[in-house]
C-alpha positions as CSV (number, residue, x, y, z in Angstrom):
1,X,53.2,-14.7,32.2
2,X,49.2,-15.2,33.3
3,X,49.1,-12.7,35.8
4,X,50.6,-10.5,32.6
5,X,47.6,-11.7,29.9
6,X,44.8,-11.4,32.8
7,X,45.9,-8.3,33.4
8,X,45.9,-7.6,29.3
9,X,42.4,-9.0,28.9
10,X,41.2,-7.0,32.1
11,X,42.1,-4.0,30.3
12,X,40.6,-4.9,26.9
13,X,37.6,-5.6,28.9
14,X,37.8,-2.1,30.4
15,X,38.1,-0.5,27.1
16,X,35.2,-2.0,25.5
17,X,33.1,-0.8,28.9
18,X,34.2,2.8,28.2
19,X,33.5,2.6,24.3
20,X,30.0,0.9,24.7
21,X,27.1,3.0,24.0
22,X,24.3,2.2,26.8
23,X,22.2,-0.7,26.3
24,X,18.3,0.3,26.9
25,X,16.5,-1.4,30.4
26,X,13.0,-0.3,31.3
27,X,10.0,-1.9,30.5
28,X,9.1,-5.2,32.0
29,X,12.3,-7.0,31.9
30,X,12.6,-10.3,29.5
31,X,13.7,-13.7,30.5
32,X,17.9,-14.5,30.5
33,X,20.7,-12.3,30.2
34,X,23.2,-13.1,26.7
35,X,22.9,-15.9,24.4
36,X,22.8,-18.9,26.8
37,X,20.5,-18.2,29.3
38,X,18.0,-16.2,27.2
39,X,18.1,-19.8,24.5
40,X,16.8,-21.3,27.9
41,X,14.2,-18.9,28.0
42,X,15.7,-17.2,31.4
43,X,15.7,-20.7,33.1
44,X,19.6,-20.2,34.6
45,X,19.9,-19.3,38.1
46,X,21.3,-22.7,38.7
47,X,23.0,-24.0,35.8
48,X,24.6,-20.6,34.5
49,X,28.7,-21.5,34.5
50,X,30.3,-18.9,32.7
51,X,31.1,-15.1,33.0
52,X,27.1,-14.1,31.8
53,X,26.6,-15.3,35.7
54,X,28.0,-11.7,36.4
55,X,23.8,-10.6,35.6
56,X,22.4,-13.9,36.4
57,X,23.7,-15.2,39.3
58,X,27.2,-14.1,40.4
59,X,27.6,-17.4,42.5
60,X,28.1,-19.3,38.9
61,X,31.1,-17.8,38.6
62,X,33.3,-20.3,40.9
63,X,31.9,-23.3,37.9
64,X,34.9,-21.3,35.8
65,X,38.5,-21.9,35.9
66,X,41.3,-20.3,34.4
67,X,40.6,-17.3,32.4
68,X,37.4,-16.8,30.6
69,X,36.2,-14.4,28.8
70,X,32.6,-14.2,27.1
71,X,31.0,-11.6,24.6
72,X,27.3,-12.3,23.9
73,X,24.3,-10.2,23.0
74,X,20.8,-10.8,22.9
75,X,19.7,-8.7,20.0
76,X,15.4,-7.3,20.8
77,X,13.0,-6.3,18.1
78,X,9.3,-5.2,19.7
79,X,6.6,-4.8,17.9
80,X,3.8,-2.7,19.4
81,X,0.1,-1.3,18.1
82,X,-1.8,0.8,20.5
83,X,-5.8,1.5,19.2
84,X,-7.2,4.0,21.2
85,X,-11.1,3.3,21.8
86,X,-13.4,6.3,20.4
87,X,-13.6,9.6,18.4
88,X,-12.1,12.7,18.2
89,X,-14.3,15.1,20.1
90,X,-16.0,18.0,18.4
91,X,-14.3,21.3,19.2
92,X,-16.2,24.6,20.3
93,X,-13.0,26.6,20.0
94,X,-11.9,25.5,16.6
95,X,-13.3,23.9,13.2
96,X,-11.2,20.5,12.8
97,X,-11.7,18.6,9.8
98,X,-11.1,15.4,11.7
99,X,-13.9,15.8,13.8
100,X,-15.9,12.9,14.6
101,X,-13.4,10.7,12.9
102,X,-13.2,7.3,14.7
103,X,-9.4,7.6,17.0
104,X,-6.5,5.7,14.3
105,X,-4.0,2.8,15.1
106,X,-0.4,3.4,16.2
107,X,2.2,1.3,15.7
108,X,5.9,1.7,17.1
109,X,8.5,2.5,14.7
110,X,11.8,2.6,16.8
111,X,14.7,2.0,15.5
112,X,17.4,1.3,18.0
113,X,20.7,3.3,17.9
114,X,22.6,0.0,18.7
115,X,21.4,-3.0,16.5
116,X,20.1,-4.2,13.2
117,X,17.3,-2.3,11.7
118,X,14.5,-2.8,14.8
119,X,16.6,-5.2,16.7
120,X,18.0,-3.8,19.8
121,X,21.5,-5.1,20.9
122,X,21.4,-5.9,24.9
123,X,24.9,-7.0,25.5
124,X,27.1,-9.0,28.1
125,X,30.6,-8.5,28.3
126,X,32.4,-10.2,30.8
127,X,36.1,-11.8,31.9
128,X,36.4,-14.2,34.7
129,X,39.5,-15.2,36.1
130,X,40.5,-18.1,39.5
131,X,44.1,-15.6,39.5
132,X,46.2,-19.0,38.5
133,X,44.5,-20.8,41.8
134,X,46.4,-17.9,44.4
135,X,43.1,-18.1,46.5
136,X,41.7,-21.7,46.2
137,X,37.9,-21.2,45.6
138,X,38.2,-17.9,44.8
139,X,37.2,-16.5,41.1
140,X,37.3,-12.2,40.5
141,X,35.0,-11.0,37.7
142,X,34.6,-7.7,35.2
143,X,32.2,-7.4,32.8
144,X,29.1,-4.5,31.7
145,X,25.4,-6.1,31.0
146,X,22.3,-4.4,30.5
147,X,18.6,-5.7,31.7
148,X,16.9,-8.0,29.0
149,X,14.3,-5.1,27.8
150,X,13.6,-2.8,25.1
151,X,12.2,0.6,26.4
152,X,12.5,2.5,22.5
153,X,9.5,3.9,21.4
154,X,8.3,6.4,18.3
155,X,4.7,6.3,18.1
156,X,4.3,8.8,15.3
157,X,7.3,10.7,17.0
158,X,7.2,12.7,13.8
159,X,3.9,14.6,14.8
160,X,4.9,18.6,15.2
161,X,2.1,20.1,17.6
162,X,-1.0,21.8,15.4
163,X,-0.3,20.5,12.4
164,X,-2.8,21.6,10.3
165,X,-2.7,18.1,7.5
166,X,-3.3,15.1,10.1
167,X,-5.2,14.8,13.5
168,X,-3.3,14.6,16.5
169,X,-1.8,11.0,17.3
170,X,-4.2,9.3,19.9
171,X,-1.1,8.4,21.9
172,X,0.4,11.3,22.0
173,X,-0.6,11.7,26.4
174,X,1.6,7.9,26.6
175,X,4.9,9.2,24.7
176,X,5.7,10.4,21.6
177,X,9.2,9.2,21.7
178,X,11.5,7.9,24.4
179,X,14.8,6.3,24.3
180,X,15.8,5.0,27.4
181,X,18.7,3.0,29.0
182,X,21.0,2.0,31.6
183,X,24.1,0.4,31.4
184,X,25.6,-1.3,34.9
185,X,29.8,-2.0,34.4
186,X,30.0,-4.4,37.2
187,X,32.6,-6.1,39.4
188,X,32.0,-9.6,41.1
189,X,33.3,-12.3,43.6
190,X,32.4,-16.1,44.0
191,X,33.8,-18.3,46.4
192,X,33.9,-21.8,46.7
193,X,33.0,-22.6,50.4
194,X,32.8,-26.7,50.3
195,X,32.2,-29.1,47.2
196,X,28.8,-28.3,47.3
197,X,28.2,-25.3,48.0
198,X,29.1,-21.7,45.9
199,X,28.6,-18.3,46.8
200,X,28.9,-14.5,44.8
201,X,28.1,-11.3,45.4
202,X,27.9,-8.3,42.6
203,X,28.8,-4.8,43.0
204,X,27.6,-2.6,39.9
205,X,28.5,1.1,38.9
206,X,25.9,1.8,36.6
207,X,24.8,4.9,34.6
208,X,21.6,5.8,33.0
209,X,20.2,8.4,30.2
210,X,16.6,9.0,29.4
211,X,15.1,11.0,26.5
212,X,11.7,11.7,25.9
213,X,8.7,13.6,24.4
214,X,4.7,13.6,25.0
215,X,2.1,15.9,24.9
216,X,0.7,17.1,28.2
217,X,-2.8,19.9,28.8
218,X,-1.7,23.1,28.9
219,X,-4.5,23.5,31.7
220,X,-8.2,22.3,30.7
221,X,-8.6,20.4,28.0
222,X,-11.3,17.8,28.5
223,X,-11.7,18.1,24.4
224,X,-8.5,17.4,23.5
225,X,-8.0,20.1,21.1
226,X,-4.1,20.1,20.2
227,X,-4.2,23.7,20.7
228,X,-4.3,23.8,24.2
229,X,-1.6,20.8,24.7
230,X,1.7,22.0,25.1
231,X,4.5,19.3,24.2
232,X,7.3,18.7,26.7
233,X,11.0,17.0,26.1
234,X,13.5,15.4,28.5
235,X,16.8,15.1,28.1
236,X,18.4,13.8,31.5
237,X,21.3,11.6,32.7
238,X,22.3,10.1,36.2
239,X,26.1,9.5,36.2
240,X,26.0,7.1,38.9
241,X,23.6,4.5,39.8
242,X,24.7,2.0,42.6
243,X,23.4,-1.5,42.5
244,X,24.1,-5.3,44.3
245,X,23.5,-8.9,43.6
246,X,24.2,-12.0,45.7
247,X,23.7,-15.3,44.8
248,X,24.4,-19.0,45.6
249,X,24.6,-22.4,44.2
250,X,23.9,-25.7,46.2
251,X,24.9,-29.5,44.9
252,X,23.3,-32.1,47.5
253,X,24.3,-34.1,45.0
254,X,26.3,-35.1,41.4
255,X,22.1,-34.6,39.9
256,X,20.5,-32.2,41.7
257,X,21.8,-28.5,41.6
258,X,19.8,-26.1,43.4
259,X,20.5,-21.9,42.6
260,X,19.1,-18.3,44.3
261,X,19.7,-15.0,43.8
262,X,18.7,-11.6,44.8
263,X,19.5,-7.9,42.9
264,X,18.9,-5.0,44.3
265,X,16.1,-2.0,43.3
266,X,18.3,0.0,40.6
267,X,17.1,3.6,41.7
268,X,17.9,6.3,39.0
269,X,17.8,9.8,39.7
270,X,18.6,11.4,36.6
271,X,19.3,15.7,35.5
272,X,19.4,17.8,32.8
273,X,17.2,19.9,31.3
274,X,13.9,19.9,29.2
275,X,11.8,22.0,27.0
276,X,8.6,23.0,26.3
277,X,6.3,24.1,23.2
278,X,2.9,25.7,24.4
279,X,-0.4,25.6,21.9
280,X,-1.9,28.6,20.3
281,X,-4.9,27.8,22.4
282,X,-3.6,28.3,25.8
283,X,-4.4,31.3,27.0
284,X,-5.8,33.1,30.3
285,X,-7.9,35.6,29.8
286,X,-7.2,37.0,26.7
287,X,-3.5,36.3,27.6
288,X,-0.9,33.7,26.1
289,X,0.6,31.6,28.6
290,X,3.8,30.3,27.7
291,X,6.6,28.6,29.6
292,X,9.8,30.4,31.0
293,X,12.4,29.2,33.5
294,X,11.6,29.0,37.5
295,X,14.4,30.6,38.9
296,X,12.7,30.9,42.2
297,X,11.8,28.0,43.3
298,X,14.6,25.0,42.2
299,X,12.7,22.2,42.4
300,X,15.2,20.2,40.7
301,X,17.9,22.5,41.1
302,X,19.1,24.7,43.7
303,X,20.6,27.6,41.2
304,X,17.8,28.1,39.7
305,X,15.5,26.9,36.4
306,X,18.1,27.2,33.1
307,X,17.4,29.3,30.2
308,X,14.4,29.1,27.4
309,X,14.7,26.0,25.8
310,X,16.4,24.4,28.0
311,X,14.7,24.5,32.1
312,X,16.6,22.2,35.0
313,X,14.7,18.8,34.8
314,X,14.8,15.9,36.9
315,X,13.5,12.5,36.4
316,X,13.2,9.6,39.1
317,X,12.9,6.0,38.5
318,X,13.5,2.4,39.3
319,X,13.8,-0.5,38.6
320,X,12.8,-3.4,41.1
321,X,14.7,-5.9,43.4
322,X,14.0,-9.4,41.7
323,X,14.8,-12.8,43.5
324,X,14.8,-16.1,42.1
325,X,15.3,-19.6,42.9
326,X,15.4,-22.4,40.7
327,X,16.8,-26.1,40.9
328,X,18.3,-28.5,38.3
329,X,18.5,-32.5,37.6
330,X,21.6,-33.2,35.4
331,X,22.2,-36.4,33.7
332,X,26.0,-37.6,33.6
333,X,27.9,-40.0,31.5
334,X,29.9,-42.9,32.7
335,X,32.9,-40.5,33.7
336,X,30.6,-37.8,35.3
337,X,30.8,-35.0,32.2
338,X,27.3,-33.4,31.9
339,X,25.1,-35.0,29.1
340,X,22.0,-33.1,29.5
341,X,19.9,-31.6,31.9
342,X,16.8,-29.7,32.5
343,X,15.7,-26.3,35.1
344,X,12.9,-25.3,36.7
345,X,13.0,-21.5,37.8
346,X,10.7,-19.4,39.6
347,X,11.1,-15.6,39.7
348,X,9.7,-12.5,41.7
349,X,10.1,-9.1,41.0
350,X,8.7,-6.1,42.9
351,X,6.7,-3.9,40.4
352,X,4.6,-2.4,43.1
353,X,7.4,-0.4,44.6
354,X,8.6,0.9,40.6
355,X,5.9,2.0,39.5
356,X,5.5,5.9,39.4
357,X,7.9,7.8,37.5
358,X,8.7,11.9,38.8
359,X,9.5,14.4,36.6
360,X,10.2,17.8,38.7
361,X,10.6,21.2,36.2
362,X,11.8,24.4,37.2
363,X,9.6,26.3,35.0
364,X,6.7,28.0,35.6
365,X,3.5,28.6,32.6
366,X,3.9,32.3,32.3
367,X,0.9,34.8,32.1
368,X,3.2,38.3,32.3
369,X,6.6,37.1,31.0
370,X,8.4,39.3,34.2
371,X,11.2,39.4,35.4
372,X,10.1,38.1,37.4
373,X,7.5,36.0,35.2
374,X,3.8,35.7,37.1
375,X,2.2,33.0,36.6
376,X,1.6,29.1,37.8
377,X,4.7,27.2,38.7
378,X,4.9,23.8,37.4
379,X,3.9,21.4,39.8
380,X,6.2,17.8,40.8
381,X,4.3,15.4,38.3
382,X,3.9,11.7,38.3
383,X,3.8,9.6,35.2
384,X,1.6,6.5,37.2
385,X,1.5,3.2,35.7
386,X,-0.4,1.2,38.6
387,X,2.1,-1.4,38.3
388,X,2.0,-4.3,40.6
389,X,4.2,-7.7,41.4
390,X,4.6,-10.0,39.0
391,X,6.0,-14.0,39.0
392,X,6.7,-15.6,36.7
393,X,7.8,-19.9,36.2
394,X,10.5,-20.9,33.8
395,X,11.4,-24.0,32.3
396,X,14.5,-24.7,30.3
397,X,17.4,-27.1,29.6
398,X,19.9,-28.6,27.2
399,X,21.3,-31.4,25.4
400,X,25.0,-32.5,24.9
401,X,25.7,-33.8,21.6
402,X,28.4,-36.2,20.5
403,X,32.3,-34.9,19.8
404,X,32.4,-33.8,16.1
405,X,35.7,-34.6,15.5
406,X,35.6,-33.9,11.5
407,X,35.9,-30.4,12.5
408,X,37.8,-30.0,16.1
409,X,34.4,-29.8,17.7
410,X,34.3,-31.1,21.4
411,X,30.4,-30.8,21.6
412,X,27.3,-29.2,20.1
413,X,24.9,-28.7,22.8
414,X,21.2,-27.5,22.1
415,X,18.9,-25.8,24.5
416,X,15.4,-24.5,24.5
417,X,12.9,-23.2,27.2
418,X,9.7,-21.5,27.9
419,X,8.6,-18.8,30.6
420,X,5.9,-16.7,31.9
421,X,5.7,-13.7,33.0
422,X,2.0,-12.6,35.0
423,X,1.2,-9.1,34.3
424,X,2.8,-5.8,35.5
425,X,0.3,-3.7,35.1
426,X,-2.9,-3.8,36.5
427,X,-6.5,-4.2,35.0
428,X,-7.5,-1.0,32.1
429,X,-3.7,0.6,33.2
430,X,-1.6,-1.1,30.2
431,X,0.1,1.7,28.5
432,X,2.3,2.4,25.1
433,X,5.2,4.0,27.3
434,X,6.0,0.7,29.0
435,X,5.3,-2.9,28.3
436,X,3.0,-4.0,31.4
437,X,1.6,-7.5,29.9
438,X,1.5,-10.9,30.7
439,X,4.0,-12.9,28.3
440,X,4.9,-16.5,27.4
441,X,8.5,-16.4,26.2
442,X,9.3,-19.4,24.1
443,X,13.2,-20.2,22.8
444,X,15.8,-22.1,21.6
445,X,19.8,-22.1,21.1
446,X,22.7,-24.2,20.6
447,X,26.8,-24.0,21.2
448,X,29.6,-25.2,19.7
449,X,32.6,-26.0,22.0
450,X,35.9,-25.9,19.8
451,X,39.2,-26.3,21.9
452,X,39.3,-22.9,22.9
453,X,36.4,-21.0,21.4
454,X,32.6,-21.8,22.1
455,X,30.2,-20.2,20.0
456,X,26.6,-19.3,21.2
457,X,23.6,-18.6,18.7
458,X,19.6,-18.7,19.2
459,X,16.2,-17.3,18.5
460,X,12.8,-17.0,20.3
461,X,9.9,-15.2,20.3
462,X,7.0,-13.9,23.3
463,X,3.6,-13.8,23.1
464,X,1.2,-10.9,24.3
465,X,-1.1,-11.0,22.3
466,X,-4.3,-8.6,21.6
467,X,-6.2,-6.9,24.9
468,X,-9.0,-4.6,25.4
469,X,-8.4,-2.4,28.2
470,X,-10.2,0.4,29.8
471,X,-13.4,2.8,30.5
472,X,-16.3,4.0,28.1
473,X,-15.9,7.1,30.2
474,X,-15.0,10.3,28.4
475,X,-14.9,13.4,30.8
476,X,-16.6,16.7,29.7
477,X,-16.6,20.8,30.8
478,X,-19.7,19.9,32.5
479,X,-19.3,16.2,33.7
480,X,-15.6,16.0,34.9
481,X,-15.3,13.3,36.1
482,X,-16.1,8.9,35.8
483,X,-17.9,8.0,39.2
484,X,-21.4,8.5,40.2
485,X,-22.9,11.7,39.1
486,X,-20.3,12.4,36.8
487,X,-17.4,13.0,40.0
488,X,-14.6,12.6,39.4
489,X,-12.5,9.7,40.9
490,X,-10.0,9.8,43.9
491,X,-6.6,9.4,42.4
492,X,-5.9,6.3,43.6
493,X,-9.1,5.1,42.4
494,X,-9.2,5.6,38.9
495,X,-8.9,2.9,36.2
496,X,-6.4,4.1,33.2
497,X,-4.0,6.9,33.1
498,X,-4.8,10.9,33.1
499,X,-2.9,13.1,31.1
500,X,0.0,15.0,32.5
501,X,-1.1,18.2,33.6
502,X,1.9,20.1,35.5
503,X,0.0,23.2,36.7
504,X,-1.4,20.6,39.3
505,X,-0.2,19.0,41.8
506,X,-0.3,15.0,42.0
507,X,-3.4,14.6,44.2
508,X,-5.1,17.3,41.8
509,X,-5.0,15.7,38.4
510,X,-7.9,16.5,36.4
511,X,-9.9,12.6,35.6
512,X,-9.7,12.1,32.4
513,X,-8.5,8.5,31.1
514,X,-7.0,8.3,27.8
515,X,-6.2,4.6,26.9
516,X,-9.2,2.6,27.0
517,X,-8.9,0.3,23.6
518,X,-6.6,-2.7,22.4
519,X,-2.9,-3.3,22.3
520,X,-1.3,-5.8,20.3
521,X,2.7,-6.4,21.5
522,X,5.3,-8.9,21.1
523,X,8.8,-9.4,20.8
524,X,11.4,-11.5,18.2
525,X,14.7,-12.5,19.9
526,X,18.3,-13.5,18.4
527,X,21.0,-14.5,20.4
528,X,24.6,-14.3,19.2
529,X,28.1,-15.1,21.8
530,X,31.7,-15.9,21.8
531,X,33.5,-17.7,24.8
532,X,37.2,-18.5,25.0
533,X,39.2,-19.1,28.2
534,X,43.3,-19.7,28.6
């Protein structure tokens, strides 16, 4: 009869992986995973005990017994306003009437496929099961999470390239709009080794989608006139991404609870295919240049570069390997049931080693249309974001109320914690694309244990604040560049982003930074979850 309903509830679980639209990741990732450990602010590695521990640390499964199974979500609204430092430059080639003008504010207006209004829904599904004790120590786990981020961006996505009403959106080099996500259906293992000591490992199956739209230079375009932007979309997918994550619990003894884990780089390597819209202005001598396909070269893929509208595109990411270790004190009643305790975490995650993004087009700016078309082929370009390591310290806990017995209630239990996070992204290279900023995450939450139902809820909020980033310098036809002299800057060198320009390779990018100014961010958090077990 049990091996019958775990098999039942594996399925269900199973079903809702297949029907679940993907969850976003990207972005600097946010404290916790589901309702419990993001109401302690992330601060979990240790005390996490139910199936969540499938994304936090897979060694908390052996705390479960019997069947359990846990739907939770931790529901993301960002708010993001990007003002870009100067003016819009005066044009020799055309007469704009925004000339002069100081640059505007831009403000995110995503709303999330998956959610409520601008709240994103990152979920945890998960079932846990010790198979009726067949393997003492032993506990088997299924379940889909999602990283703790929100990557869904429209900063004045509604902008169509030279429109003649309304200047050009100052952020349009950063993104445009991007919806990003992956989504890692998981399987899991912990085993109870001694009384003390618990170990997991995780095995995930993941698959990722990215869509998004900026504006890059069509070739020079040091004054920024629309005209000779061209605007490019992505539309790729990566069907599988592998990923790992091990993990292990200590008790030296009945107070002290000591937890580490590590997950694994989450490398995407997404296809499909991307367009392109060129501006009135580009031209070589005398001549439009517009894009076609690449069939020659297949840079991203070896039969060749698509049709118009739609070229081969590839798009390569990652997301880094994170480790953290935290340890517990836990205060016990007279018969040894947990009353309250409190968790000091301390994470790392490798930024360094994520930070460039590769978009490779088979497509090639066309001077003679062909066939074959003559022209320049689009170069491997990376999006850089200077990202480096972060840490950051978290500090969380929890409180067991009294038995409520008026309605069934075995406990209430509140929790709360605070974290932060040091920054991603490195001195001027903050961007609107991907939240690089040093955070203080601050949260709270409560559950109420029933006899077989638990119920999870919460809220928080992190703090980024305002910051004024970047360079006074502003490139020109006759000073290209920000060092001495007016040269331009090594790559590696430079202090703020360029934008894309794909007839160039990497190394060549023309200097041009375009996100000196202030950036105001934040985030709003609500946590919602359901536990029962049999």
């Amino acid at each position: 009869m049990r091996a019958s309903r775990i098999a039942s509830i594996l399925s269900g679980a199973a079903a809702l992986l297949l029907s679940n639209r993907l969850a976003p990741a990207g972005g600097l990732v946010l404290p916790g995973s589901g309702p419990v450990s993001t109401g302690r602010a992330g601060a979990s590695v240790a005390s996490i005990d139910d199936p969540a521990a499938i994304g936090i640390n897979p060694a908390g499964l052996a705390k479960t017994r019997g069947t359990v199974v846990h739907i939770g979500t931790a529901l993301v609204a960002y708010h993001q306003t990007v003002g870009r430092a100067g003016v819009y430059e005066d044009n020799p080639d055309a007469v704009l009437p925004w000339e002069g003008q100081p640059y505007g504010s831009v403000s995110d207006t995503s709303k999330p496929a998956i959610g409520i209004g601008q709240f994103q829904a990152v979920p945890v599904i998960a079932v846990s099961s010790d198979l009726g004790g067949k393997v003492k120590g032993l506990v088997v786990a299924a379940g889909v999470f999602a990283p703790n981020a929100y990557p869904v961006r429209n900063m004045a996505g509604d902008y169509e390239l030279e429109d003649p009403t309304r200047p050009p959106p100052p952020t349009r080099y950063d993104t445009l709009e991007q919806k990003a996500a992956v989504v890692l259906p998981s399987i899991a293992a912990a085993y109870r080794i001694t009384d003390k000591l618990d170990v997991g490992a995780r095995f995930s199956f993941g698959f990722a989608a990215l869509e998004a739209r900026t504006y890059v230079w069509g070739l020079a375009n040091f004054d920024e006139w629309a005209g000779r932007d061209g605007e490019f979309s992505v539309n790729v997918k990566d069907p599988f991404v592998p990923a790992f994550g091990l993990g292990a619990t200590f008790r030296p003894s009945p107070k002290f609870e000591v937890g580490a884990q590590l997950s694994s780089p989450i490398n995407v390597a997404a296809k499909g295919t991307g367009s392109s819209i060129t501006g009135s202005g580009n031209e070589f001598n005398g001549t439009p240049v517009t894009v076609l396909p690449n069939n020659e070269t297949g840079l991203c893929s070896p039969e060749g570069g698509g049709v118009p509208g739609a070229f081969k595109a590839c798009v390569n990411l990652s997301l880094p390997m994170m480790a953290s270790v935290g340890g517990r004190y836990i205060v016990r009643d007279a018969g040894g049931a947990q009353v309250a305790d409190v968790e000091l975490d301390v994470q790392y995650e490798a930024w360094s080693g994520s930070s460039d993004y590769q978009v490779i087009v088979d497509g090639i700016a066309a001077i003679e249309p062909g066939p074959p078309p003559i022209g320049l082929t689009l170069q491997p370009t990376k999006i850089r974001h200077n990202l480096q390591d972060t840490f950051s310290i978290r500090l969380g806990g929890s409180w067991r109320l009294l038995s409520i017995p008026a309605i069934g209630a075995k406990a209430l239990v509140l929790r709360a914690g605070v974290a932060h996070d040091t920054a991603a992204a490195k001195e001027g290279w903050q961007r609107a694309d991907f939240d690089g900023a040093a955070r203080w995450t601050m949260a709270v939450g409560a559950s109420l244990a029933l006899k077989k139902v638990r119920i999870d809820v919460g809220g928080g909020m992190v703090y980024e604040g305002t910051r004024t980033q970047g360079t006074d310098c502003n490139p020109t036809r006759i000073g290209e560049g920000c060092g001495p002299g007016g040269m331009a800057l090594g790559v590696d060198d430079r202090v703020g982003p360029d934008p894309i320009q794909p007839t160039s390779d990497s190394s060549g990018q023309q200097e041009s930074p375009f996100n000196a100014g202030t950036i105001t961010s934040g985030y709003n958090l609500l946590m919602l979850g359901v536990t029962t077990w049999f």
